[in-house]
LUMVO-35940 format. One record per atom (N, C-alpha, C): residue in three letters; x, y, z. Coordinates in steps of 0.001 Angstrom, whole numbers, plus 524288, in hexadecimal, padded with zeros to 5 digits. Layout:
N
AlaXYZ
...
// end
This chain:
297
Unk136E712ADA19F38
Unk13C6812BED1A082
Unk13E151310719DF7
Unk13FA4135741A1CB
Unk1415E139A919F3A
Unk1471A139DA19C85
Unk1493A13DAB19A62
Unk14DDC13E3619710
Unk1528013E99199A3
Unk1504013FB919F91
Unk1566A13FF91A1FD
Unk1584713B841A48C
Unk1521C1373E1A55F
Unk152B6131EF1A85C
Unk1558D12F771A31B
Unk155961309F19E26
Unk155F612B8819A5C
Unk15DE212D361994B
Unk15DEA1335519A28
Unk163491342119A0C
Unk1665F1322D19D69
Unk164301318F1A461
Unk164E512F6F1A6C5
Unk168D112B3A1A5BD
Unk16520129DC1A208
Unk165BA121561A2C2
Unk167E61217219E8C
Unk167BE1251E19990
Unk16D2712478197A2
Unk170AA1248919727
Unk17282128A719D83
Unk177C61277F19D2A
Unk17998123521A0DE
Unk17722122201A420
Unk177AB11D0C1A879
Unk176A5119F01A486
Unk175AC116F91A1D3
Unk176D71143419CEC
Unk17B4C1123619B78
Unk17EA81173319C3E
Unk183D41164119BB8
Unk187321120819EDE
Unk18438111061A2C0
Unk187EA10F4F1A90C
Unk1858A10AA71A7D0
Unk18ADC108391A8D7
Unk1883B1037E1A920
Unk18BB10FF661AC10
Unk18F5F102181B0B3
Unk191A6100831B498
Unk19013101C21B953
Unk18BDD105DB1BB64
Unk1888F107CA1C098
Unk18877103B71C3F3
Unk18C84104341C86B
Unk18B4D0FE921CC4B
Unk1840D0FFD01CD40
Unk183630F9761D057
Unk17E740FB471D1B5
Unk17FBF0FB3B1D871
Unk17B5B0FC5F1DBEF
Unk17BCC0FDED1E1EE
Unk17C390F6F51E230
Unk17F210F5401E74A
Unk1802D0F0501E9EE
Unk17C7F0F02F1EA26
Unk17B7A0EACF1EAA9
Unk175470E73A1EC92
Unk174560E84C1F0CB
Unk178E00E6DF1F710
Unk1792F0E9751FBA9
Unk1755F0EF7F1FB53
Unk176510F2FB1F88D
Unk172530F8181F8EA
Unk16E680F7AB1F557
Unk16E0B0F3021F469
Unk166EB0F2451EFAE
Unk164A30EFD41F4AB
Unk1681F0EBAD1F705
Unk164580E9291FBBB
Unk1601F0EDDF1FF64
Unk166130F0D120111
Unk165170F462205BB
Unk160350F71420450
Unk160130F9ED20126
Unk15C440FCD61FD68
Unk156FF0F9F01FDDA
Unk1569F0F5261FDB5
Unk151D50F22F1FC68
Unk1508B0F1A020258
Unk153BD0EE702064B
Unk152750EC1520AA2
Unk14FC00F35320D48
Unk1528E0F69B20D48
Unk151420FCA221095
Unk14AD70FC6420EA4
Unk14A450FC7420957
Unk144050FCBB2090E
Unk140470F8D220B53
Unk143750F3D820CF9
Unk13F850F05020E43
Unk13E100F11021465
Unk139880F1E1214E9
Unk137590F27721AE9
Unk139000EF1F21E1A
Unk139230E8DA21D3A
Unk13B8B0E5D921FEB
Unk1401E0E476220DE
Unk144B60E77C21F18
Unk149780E59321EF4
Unk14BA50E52C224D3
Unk14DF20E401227DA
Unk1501C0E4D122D4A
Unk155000E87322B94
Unk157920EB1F22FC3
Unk15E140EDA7231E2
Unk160F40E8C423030
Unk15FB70E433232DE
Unk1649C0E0EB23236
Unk163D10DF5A22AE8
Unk160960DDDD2287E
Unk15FCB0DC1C223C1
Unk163690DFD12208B
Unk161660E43B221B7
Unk164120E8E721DFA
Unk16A4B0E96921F20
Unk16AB10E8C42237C
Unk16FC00E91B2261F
Unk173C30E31D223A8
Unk1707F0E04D22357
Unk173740DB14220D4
Unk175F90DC6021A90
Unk170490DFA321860
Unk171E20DEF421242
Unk176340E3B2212CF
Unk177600E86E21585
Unk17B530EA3E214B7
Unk1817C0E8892166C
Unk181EB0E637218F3
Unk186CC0E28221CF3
Unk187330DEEB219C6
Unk183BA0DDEF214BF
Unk186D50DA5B20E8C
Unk18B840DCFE20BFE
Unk18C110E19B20E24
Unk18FFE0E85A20B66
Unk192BB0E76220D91
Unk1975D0E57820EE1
Unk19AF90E7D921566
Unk19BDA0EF3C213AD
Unk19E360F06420DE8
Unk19F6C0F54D20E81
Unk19AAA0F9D220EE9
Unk195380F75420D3A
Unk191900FA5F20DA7
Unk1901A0FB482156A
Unk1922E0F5A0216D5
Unk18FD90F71E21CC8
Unk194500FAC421FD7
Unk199300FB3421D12
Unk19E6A0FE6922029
Unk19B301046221F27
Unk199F41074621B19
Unk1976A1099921801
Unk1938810B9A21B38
Unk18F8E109A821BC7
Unk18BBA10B4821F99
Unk18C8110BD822510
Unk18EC41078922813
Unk190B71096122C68
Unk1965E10E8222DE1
Unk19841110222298C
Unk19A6B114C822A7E
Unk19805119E522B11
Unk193BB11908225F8
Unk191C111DE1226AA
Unk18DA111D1A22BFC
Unk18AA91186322E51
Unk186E1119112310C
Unk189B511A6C23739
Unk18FC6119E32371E
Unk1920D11D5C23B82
Unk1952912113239B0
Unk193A5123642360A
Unk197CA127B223380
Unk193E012CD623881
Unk1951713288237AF
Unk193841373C2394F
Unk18E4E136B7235EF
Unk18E6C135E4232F1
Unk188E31368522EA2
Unk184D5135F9231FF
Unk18466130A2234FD
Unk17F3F12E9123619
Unk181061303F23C3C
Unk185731311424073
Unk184651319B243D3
Unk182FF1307724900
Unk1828E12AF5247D1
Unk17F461272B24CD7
Unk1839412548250D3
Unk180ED12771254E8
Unk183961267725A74
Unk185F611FE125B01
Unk1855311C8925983
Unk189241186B2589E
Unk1897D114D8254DF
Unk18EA71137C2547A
Unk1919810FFA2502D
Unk18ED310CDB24EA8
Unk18BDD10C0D248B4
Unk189541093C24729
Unk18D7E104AE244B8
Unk18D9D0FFD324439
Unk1919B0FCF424474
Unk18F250F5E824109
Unk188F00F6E024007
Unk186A30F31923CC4
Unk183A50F52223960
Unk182800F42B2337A
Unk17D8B0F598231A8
Unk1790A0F3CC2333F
Unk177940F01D234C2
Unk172740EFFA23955
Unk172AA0F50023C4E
Unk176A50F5EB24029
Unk1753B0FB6B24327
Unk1748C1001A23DCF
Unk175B00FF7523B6D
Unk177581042123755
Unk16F981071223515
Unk16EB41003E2338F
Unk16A190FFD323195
Unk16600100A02341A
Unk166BA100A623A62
Unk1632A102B823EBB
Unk162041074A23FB0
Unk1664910946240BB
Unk166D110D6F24397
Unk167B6112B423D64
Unk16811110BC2398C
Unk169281162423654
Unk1625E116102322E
Unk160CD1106D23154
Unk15B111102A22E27
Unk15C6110C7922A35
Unk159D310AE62290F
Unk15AD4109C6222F8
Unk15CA510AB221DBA
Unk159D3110BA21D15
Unk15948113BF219C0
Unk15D9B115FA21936
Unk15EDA1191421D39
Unk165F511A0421DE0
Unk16933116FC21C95
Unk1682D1121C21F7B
Unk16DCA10DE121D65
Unk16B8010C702164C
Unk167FE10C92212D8
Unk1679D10CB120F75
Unk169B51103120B1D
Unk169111159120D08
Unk16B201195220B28
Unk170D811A5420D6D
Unk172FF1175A2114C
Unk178F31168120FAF
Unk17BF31130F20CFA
Unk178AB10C3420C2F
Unk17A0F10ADC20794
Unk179E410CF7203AC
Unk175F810F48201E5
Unk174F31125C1FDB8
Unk179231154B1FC2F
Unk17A6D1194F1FE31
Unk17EE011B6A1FDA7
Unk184CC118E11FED1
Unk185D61156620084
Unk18AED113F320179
Unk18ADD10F2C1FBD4
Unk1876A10D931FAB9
Unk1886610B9D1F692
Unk1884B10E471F1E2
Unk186A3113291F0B6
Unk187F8116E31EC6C
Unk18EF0118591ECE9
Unk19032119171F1F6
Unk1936111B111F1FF
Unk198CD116B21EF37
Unk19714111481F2DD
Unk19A3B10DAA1F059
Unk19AB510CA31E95F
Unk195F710C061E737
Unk1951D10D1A1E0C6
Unk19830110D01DEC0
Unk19883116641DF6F
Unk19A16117F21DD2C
Unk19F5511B2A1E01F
Unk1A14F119AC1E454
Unk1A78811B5B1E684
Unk1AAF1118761E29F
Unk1AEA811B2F1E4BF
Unk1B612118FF1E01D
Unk1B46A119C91DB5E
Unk1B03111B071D814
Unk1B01711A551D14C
Unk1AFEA121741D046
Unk1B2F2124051D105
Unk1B167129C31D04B
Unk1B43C129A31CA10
Unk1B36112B1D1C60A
Unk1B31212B551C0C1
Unk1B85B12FCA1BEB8
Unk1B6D8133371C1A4
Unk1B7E5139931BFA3
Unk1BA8E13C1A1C259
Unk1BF3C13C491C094
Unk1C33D140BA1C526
Unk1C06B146301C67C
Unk1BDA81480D1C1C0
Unk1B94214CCF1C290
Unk1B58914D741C6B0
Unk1B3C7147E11C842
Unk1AF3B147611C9F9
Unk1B0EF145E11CF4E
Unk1AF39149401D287
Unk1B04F149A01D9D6
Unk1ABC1145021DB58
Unk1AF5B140681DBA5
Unk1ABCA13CAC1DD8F
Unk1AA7313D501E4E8
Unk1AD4913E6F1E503
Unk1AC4713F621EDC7
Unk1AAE3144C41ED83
Unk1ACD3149201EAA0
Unk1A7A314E611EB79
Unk1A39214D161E9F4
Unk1A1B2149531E43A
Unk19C391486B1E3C2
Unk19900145531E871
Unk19C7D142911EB6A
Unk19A0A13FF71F126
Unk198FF143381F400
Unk19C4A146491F320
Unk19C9814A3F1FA2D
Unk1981014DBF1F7E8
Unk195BD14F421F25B
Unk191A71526C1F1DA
Unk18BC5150351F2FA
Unk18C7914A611F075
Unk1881E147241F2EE
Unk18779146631F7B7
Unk18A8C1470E1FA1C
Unk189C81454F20029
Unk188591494D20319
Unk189C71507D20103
Unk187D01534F202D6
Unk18359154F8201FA
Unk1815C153511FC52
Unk17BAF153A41FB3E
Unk1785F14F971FF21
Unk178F314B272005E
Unk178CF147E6202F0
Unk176B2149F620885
Unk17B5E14C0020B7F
Unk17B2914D1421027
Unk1772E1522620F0B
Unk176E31560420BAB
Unk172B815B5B20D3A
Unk16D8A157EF20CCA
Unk16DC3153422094C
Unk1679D151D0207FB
Unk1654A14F8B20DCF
Unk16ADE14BD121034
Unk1677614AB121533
Unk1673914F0C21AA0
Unk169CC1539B219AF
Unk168C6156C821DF5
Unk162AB1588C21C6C
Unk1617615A122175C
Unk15CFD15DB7216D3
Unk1594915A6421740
Unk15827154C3215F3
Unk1551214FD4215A6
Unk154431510521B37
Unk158B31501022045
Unk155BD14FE122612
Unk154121540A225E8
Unk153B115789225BA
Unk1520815D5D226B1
Unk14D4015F2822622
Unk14ADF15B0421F77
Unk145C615C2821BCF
Unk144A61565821EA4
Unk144D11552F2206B
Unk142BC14EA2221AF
Unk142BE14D2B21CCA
Unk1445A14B6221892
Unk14401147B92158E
Unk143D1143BE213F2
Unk140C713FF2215BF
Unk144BA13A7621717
Unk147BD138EA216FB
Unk14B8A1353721990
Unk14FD213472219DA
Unk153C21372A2192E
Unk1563C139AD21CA7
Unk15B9C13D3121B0E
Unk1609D1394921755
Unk1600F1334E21A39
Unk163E51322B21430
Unk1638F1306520E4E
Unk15CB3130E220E40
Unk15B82130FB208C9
Unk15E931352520755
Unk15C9E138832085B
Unk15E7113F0B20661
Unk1640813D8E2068E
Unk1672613D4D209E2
Unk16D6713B9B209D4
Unk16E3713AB9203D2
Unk16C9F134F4204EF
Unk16F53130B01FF79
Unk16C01132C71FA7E
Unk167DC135581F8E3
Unk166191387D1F594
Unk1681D13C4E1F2C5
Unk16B7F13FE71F6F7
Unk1703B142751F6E5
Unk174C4141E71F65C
Unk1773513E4A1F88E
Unk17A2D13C1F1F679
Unk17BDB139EE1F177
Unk17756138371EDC2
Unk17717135C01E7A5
Unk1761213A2D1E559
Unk173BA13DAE1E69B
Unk17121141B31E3B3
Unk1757813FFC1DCBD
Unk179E2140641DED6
Unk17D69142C01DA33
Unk1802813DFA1D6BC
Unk17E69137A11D9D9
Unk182391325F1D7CC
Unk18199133511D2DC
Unk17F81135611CCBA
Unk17EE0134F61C891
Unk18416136231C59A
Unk187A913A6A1CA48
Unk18BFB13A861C809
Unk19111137E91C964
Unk1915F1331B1CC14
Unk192BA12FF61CD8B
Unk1930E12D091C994
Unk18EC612AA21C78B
Unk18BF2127F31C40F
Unk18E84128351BDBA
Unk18EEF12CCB1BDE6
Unk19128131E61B836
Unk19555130051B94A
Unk198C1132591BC4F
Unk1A08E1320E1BDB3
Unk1A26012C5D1BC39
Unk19E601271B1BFDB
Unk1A01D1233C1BFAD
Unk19DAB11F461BA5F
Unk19B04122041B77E
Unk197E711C171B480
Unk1981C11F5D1AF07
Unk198E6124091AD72
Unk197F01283F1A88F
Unk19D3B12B7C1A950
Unk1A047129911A954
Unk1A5A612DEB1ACC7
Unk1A6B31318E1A723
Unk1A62E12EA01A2FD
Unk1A85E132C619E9A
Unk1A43F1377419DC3
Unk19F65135FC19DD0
Unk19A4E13A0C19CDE
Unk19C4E13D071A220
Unk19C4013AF91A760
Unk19DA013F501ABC3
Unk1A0C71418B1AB71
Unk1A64E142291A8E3
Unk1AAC4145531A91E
Unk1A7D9149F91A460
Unk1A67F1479A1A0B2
Unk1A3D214CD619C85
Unk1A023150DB1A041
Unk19E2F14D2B1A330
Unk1992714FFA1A5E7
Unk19E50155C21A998
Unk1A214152B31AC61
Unk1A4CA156F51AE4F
Unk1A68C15A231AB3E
Unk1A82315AAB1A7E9
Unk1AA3D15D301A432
Unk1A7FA1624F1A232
Unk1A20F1601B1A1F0
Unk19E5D164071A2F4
Unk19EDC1671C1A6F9
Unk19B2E166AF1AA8D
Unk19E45167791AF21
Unk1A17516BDF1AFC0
Unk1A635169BE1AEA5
Unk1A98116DD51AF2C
Unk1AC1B1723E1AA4F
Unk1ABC9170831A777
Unk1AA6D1729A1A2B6
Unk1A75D1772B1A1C9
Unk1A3A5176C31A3CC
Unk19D29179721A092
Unk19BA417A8B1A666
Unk19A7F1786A1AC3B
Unk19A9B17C3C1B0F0
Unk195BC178E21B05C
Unk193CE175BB1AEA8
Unk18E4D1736F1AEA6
Unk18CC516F6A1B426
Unk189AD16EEE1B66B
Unk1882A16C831B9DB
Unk188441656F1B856
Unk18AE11621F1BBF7
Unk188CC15CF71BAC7
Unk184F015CFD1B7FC
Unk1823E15B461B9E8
Unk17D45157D71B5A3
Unk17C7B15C1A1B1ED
Unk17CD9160951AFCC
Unk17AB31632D1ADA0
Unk1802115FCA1A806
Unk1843B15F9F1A83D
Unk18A6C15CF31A631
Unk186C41571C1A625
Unk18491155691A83E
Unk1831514E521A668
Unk17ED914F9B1A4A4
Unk17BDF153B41A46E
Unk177AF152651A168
Unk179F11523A19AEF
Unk17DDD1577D198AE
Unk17FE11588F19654
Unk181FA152AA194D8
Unk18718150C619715
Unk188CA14BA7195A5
Unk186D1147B3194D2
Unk182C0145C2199BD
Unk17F621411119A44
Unk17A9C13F5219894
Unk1771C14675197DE
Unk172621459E19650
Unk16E051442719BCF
Unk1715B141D21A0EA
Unk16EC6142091A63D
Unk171E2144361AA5D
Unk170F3145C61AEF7
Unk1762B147591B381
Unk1762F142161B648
Unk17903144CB1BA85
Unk17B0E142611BF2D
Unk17493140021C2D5
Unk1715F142D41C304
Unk16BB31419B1C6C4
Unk1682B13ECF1C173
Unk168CD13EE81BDF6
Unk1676A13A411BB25
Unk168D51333B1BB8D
Unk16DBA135961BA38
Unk17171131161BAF2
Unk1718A12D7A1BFE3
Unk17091132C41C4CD
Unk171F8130601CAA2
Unk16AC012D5B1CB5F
Unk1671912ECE1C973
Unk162E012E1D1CA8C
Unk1619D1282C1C7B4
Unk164F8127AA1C1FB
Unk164B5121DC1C234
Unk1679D11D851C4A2
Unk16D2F120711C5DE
Unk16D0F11BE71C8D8
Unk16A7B119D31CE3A
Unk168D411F591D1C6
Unk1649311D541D61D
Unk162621192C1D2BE
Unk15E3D119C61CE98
Unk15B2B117091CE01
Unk15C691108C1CCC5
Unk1621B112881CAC1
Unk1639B10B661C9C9
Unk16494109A81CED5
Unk1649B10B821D27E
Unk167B510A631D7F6
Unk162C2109961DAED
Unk15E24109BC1D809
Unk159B410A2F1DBCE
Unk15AC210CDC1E255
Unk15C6A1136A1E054
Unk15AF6115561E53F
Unk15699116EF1E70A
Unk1539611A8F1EA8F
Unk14F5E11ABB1EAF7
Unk14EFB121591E78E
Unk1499311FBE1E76E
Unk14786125031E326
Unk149CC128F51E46E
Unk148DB12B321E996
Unk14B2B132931ECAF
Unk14FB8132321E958
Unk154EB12C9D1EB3D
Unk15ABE12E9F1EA24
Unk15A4912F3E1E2BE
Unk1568812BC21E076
Unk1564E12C8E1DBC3
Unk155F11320E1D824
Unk151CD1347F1DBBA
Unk14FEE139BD1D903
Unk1537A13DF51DD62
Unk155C013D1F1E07A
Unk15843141A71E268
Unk15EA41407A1DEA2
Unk1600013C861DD2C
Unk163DC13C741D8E9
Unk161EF13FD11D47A
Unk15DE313CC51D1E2
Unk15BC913EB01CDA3
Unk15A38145D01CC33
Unk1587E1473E1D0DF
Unk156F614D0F1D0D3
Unk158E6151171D542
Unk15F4214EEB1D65E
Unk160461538C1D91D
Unk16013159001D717
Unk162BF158E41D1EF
Unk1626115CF71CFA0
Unk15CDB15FF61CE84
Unk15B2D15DF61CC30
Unk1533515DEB1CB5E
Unk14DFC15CD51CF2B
Unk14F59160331D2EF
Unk14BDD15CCB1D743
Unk1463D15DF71D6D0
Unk146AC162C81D3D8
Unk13FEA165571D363
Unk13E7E15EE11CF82
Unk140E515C421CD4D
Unk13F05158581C93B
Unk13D2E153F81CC2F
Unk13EA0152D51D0A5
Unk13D6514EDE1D55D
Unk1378B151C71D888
Unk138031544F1DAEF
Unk13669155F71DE2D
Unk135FC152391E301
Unk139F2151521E5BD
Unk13B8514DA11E763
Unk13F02152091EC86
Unk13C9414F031F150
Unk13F431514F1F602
Unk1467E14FE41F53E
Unk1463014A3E1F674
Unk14BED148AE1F761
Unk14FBC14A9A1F1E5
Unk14C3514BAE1ED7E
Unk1506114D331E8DA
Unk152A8153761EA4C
Unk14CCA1579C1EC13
Unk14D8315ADF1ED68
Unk152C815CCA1F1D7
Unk153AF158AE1F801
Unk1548E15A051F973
Unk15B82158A51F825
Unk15C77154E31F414
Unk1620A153E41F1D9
Unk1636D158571EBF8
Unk15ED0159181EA12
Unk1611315F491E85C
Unk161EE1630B1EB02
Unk1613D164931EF2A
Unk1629C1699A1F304
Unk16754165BF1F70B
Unk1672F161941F817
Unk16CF015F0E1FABA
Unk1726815F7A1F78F
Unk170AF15F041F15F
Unk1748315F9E1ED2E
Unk177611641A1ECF3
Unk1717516A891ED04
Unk174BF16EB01E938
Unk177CD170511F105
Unk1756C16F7D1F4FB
Unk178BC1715C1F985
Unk17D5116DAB1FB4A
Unk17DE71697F1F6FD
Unk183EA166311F985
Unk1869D16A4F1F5C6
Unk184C616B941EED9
Unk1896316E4B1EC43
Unk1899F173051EEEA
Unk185CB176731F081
Unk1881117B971F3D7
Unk18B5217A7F1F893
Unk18AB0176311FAD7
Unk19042177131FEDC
Unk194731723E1FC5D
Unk194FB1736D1F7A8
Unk199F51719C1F54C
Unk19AD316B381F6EB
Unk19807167A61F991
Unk19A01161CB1F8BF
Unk19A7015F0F1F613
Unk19E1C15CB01F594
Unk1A19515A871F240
Unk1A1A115C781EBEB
Unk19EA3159391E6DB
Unk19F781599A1E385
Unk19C8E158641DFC4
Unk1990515B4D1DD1E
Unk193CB15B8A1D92C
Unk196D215A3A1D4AE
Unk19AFC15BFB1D14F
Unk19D6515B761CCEE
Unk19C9E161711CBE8
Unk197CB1647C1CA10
Unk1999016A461C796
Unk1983216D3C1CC6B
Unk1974216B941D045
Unk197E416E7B1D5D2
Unk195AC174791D709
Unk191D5173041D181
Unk18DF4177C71D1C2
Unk1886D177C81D75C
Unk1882C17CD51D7FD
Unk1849717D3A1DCDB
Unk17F5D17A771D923
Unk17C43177DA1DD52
Unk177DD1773A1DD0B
Unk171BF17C321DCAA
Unk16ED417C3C1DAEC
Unk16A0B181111DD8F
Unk1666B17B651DFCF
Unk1631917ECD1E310
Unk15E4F17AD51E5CA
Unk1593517BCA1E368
Unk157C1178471E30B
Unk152D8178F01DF24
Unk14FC317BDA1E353
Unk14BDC17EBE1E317
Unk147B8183781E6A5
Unk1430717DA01E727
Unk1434817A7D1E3C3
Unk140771759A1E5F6
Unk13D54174241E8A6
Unk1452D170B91E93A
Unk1477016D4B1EBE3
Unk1468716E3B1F0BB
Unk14876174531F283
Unk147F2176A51F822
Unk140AE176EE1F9CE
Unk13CEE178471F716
Unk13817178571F679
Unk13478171BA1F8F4
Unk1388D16E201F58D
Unk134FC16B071F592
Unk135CB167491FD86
Unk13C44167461FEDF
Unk13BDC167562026F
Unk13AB516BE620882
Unk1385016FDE204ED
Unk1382D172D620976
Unk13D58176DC20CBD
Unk141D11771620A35
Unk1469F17A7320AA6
Unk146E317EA920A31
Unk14814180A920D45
Unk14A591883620A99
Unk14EBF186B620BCC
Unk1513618A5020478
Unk15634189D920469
Unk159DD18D572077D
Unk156DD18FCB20A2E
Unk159A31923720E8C
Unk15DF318FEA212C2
Unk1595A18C49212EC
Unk15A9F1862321881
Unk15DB51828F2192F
Unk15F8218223212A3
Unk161BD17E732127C
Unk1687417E4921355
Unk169DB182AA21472
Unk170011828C216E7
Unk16EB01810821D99
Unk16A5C1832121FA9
Unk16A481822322482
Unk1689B17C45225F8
Unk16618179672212C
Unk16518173D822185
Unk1695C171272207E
Unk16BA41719821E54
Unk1716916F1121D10
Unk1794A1719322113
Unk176DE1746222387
Unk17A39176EB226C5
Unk17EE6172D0226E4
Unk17D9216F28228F4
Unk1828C16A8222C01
Unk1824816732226FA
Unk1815F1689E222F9
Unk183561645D21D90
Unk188061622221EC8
Unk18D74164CA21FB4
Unk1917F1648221DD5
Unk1935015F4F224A3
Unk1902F1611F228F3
Unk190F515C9522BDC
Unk18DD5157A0229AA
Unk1894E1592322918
Unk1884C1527C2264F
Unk18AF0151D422298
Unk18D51153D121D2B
Unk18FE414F8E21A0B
Unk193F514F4B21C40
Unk1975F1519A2205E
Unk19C2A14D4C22233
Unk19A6C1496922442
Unk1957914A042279D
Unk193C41445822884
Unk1936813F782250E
Unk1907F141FD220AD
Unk18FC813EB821BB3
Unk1934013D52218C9
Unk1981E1418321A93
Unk19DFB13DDF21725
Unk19CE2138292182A
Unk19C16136B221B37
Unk19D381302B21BD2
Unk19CC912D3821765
Unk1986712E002147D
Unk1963B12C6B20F28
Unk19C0A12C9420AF3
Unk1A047132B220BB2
Unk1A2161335E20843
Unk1A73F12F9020994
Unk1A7D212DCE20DBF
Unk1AB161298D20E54
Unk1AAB41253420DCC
Unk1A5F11223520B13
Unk1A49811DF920A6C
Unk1A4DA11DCD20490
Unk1A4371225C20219
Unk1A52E123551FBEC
Unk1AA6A122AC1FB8D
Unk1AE6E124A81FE8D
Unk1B49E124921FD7F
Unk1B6AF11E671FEA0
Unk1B35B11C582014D
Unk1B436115CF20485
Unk1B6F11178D20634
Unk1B82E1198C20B9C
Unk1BB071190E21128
Unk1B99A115672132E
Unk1BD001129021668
Unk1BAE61108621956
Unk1B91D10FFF21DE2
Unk1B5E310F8B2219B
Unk1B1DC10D7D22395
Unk1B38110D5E2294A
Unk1B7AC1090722A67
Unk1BA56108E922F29
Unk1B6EE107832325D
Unk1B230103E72318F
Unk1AEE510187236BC
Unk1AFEC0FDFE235C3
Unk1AF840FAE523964
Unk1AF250F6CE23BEE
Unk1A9A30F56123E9E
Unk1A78C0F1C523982
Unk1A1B90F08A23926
Unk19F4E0EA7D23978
Unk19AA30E94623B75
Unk198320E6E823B0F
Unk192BB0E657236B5
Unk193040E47023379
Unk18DEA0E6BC23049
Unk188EF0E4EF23273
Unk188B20E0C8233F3
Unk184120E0DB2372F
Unk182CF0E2F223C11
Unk186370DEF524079
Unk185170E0E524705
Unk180CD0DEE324856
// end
């Protein structure tokens, strides 16, 4: 165990209120890996949620996904979008539920820090289809967490996080560079254990863990959420905390094969997919929903 895993865990040490993820998304999680599970099986254990199934069926007819007609059961949901998808939207709609309404810190831009994840989010799955990477919504929801560690900080360490701003603004210092100072670990420390208490899968683990550090991974999907990161802060979405530009590691771009030339012309229509991807940011605010659903069908 190295010195930054043990700092890690000393300051998560501290917490000792961390909801854990619903059983509903421990099921889902388990049944998606099992080869034998059926649509309807999986579709049963989520329709135990009513608000998780309002949840999914918004976004699975939101603009996001697109599909020529009204999906209106999670059985259809679970057909027609995969598994893996409807996994990785529990996944995320239950982060979002954990940690919505508890924002800590008048300092701390809890909906710009969304709207920055979500744009890291959305560049990771444009460049993912582009590089074939598997799954474009691994890369999504990969992107999307990149940054939960400071979530984590605001809501469970709020007094160490306000020092950490202070820094910050104070001294012109970069996040984590201010928690290493305060905490002794950052934010991709922090965010990387809780994947691990959450048993997510390894990629979202180490693309938490080493956005910043990706030459330390050598890791495609970490790679391609450090270059989704430093191009959400160059076109300004939402809200990093010291809202300093990112650089791209010469890598990162290397290891998937990129010239950084390309990559404005690969990301061209960013700004139409994350309005698509707002949908997500309305499920963080709890709007509501306004279907009129069947959870099975």
């Amino acid at each position: 165990m190295n010195a930054a895993t043990d700092n890690a865990r000393s300051v998560v040490s501290q917490i000792s209120s961390l909801p854990a993820l619903p059983r509903v998304v421990q099921r889902v999680v388990a049944l998606v890996e099992d080869p034998d599970t059926s649509p309807a099986c999986l579709a049963r254990t989520i329709s135990s949620d009513s608000s998780l199934v309002s949840k999914i069926l918004k976004v699975a007819n939101s603009a996001y996904y697109g599909l020529s007609r009204k999906v209106s059961t999670i059985t259809q949901a679970t057909v027609i979008l995969g598994f893996n998808t409807i996994k990785n939207l529990v996944l995320t709609t239950s982060v979002f539920t954990v940690f919505n309404g508890n924002n800590k810190s008048n300092r701390f831009d809890h909906e710009g820090f969304w709207s920055h994840s979500l744009g890291c989010a959305t560049v990771s799955k444009i460049i993912s289809k582009q590089i074939r990477l598997g799954p474009p919504e691994d890369a999504f929801l990969a992107g999307l967490l990149h940054d939960i560690g400071k979530i984590v900080l605001d809501q469970f360490l709020h007094d160490q996080f306000e020092k950490v701003l202070d820094l910050v603004e104070d001294q012109k210092l970069r996040i984590r560079d201010a928690e290493k100072v305060i905490l002794g670990a950052d934010h991709s420390e922090i965010g990387a254990w809780l994947c691990d208490k959450w048993n997510f899968p390894e990629h979202l683990q180490e693309s938490v863990a080493f956005h910043h550090s990706p030459a330390a991974a050598n890791s495609k999907m970490v790679a391609l959420v450090h270059i989704a990161d430093a191009l959400a802060h160059k076109e300004s979405i939402g809200n990093g905390v010291d809202n300093l530009e990112r650089e791209i590691d010469p890598g990162s771009l290397e290891l998937l094969n990129i010239e950084a030339k390309d990559l404005e012309e690969m990301t061209k229509y960013f700004h139409d997919e994350f309005n698509k991807a707002s949908i997500f940011l309305e499920l963080m605010n709890g709007r509501s929903t306004n279907l009129e659903v069947n959870p099975m069908g």
